[in-house]
Structure formats: C-alpha cells, structure tokens
C-alpha positions as CSV (number, residue, x, y, z in Angstrom):
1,X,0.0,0.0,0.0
2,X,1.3,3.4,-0.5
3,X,2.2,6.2,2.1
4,X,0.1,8.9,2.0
5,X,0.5,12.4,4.4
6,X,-2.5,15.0,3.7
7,X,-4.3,16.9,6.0
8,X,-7.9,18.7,4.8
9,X,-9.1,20.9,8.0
10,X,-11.9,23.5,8.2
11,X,-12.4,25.7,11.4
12,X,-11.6,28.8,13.0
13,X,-7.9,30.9,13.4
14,X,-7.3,30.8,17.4
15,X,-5.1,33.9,17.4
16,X,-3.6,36.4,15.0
17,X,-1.4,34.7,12.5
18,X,2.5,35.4,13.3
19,X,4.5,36.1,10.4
20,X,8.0,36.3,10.4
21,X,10.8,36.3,7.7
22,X,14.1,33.8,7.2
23,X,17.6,35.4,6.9
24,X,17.2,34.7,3.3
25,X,13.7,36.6,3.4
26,X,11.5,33.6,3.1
27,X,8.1,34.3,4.9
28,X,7.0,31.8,7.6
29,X,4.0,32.2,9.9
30,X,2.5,30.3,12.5
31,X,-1.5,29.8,12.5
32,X,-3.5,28.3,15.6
33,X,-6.9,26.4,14.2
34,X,-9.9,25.5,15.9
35,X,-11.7,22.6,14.7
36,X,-15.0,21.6,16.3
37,X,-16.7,18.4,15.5
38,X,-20.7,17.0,16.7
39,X,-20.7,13.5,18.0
40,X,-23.7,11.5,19.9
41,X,-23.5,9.9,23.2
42,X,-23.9,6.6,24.1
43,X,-27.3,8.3,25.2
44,X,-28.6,10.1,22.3
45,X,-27.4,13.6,23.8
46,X,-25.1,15.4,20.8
47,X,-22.0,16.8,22.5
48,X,-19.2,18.7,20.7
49,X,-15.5,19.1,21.4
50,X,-12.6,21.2,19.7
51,X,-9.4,20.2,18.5
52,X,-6.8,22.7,18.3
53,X,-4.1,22.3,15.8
54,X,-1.0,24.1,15.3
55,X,-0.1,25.2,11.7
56,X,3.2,26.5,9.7
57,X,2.6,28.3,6.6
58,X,5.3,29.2,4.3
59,X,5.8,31.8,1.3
60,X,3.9,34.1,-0.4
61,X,1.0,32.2,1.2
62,X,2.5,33.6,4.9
63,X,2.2,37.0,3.8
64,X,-1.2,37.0,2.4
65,X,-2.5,35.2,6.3
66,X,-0.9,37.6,8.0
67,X,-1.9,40.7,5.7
68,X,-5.9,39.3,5.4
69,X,-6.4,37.0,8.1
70,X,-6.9,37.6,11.7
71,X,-8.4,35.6,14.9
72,X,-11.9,34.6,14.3
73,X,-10.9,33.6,10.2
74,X,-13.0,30.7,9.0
75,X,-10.2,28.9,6.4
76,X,-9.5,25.5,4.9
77,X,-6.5,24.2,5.3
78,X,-4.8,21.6,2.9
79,X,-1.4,20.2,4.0
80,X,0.9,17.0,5.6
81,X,1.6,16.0,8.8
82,X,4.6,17.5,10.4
83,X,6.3,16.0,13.4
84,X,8.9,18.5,15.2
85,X,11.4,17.0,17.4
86,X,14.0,19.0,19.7
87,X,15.9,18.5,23.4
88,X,14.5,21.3,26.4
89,X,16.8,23.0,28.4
90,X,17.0,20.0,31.1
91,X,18.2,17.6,27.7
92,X,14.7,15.7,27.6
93,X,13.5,14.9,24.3
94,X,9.9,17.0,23.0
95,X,8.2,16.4,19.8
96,X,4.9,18.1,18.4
97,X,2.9,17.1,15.7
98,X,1.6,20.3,13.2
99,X,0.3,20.8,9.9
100,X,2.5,22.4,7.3
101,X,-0.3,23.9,5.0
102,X,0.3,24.0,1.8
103,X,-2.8,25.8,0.6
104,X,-5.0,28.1,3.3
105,X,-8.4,28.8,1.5
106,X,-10.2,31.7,3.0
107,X,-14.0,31.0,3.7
108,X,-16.5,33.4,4.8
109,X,-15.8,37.5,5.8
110,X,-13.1,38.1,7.9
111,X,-13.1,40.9,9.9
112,X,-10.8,42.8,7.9
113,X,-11.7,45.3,6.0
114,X,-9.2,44.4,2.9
115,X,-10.6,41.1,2.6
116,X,-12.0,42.3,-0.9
117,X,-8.6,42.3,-2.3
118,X,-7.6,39.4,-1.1
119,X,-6.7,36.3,-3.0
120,X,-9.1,33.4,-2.4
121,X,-6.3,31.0,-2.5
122,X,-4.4,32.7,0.1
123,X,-2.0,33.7,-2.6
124,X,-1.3,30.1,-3.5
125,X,2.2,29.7,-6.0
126,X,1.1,28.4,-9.4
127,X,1.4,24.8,-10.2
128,X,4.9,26.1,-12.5
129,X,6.6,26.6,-9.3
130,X,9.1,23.7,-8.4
131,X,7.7,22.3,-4.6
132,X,10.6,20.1,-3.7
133,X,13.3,23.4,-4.6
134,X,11.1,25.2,-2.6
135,X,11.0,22.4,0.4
136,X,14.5,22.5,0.6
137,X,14.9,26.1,0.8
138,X,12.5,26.6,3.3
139,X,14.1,23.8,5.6
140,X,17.8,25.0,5.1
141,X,16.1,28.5,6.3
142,X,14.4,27.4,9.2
143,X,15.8,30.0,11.7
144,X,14.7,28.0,15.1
C-alpha cells in the first residue's frame, strides 16, 4: 500500500497569524486552528468538542495570512503532517505534531476590511513553481 500524508481541515484561526521572515527573506508564519466536530453519546445527547491544531505556513501564502487574516478567520487548510522534534533546556527529548499547509483557503468575511482584495487562495504559488526546490529552501532557512 502506498504512504500517504495529507491533511484537509476547516475551522476557526485561534489567534492572529505570526508572520515572520528567514535570513534569506522567506516568509513563515504560524496559525492556531480550531476545529469543532458533533458527536452523539452513548445516550442520544449530541456533544461537541474542539481540537486545536497548530499550523506552519510558508511563502507568499504567509504574507497573504498575516496581511488578510486575523483571529476569528473561518479557512480551509490543505497540507501533511509535520512531526517536530527537539531537546528542552533539562536535555529531555519534546516532539509536536503540526500541519504544514500547503494551501489556506479563506472562507466566509473576515473581519478585515481588505478582505475584498484578497486572493481566495491565500496567494497560492502556481502549479509552474518547483515544490521540492522550494521544500529544501524553506528547511535550510528554518531560523529556530
């Protein structure tokens, strides 16, 4: 059977998105995401619970996020399965899974009142754009 990593996840931004840049000028930013989901009870009652992800976008798509989008956002995000691993300060080992979007679709009205202008795509690269060129970049500038 063959691997696949893809993520499709509709909800809420959690905070402002944080963008910030790579010494080679590479935009990254970091989105929260709520997403709520309905479920029934063993007894019939409908309860619902939120699931908060973390997500990384990178690129032209970073900018656009942090110039249109703000907390509140409904968006769509399309992406893989990231796991981070690092050591703390007292040498244990961490690790945190996140998405790393590779398309954020805006839904609805955001609060801001540039949303007219804004890309629907969230500024999306076009398909002529090499992905894998663009992967390594983007991990050799990693600034963290």
């Amino acid at each position: 059977m063959a691997d696949m990593n893809r993520v499709f996840l509709a909800g809420n931004l959690t905070r402002d998105p944080e963008v910030r840049y790579t010494p080679s000028g590479t935009a990254v930013s970091d989105l929260g995401l709520a997403v709520n989901e309905q479920y029934r009870t063993r007894s019939g009652e409908t309860e619902e619970r939120t699931v908060f992800v973390d997500i990384t976008v990178w690129g032209r798509q970073a900018e656009t996020s942090g110039e249109y989008l703000s907390k509140g956002s409904p968006v769509l995000i399309e992406g893989r399965l990231q796991l981070d691993q690092w050591e703390n300060r007292q040498g244990e080992k961490r690790s945190k899974l996140k998405v790393r979007a590779d398309r954020v679709q805006f839904l609805g009205r955001p609060r801001n009142a540039r949303y007219e202008d804004a890309p629907q795509d969230g500024g999306r690269q076009s398909r002529g754009e090499n992905p894998q060129a663009q992967q390594q970049e983007e991990d050799d500038d990693i600034p963290f």
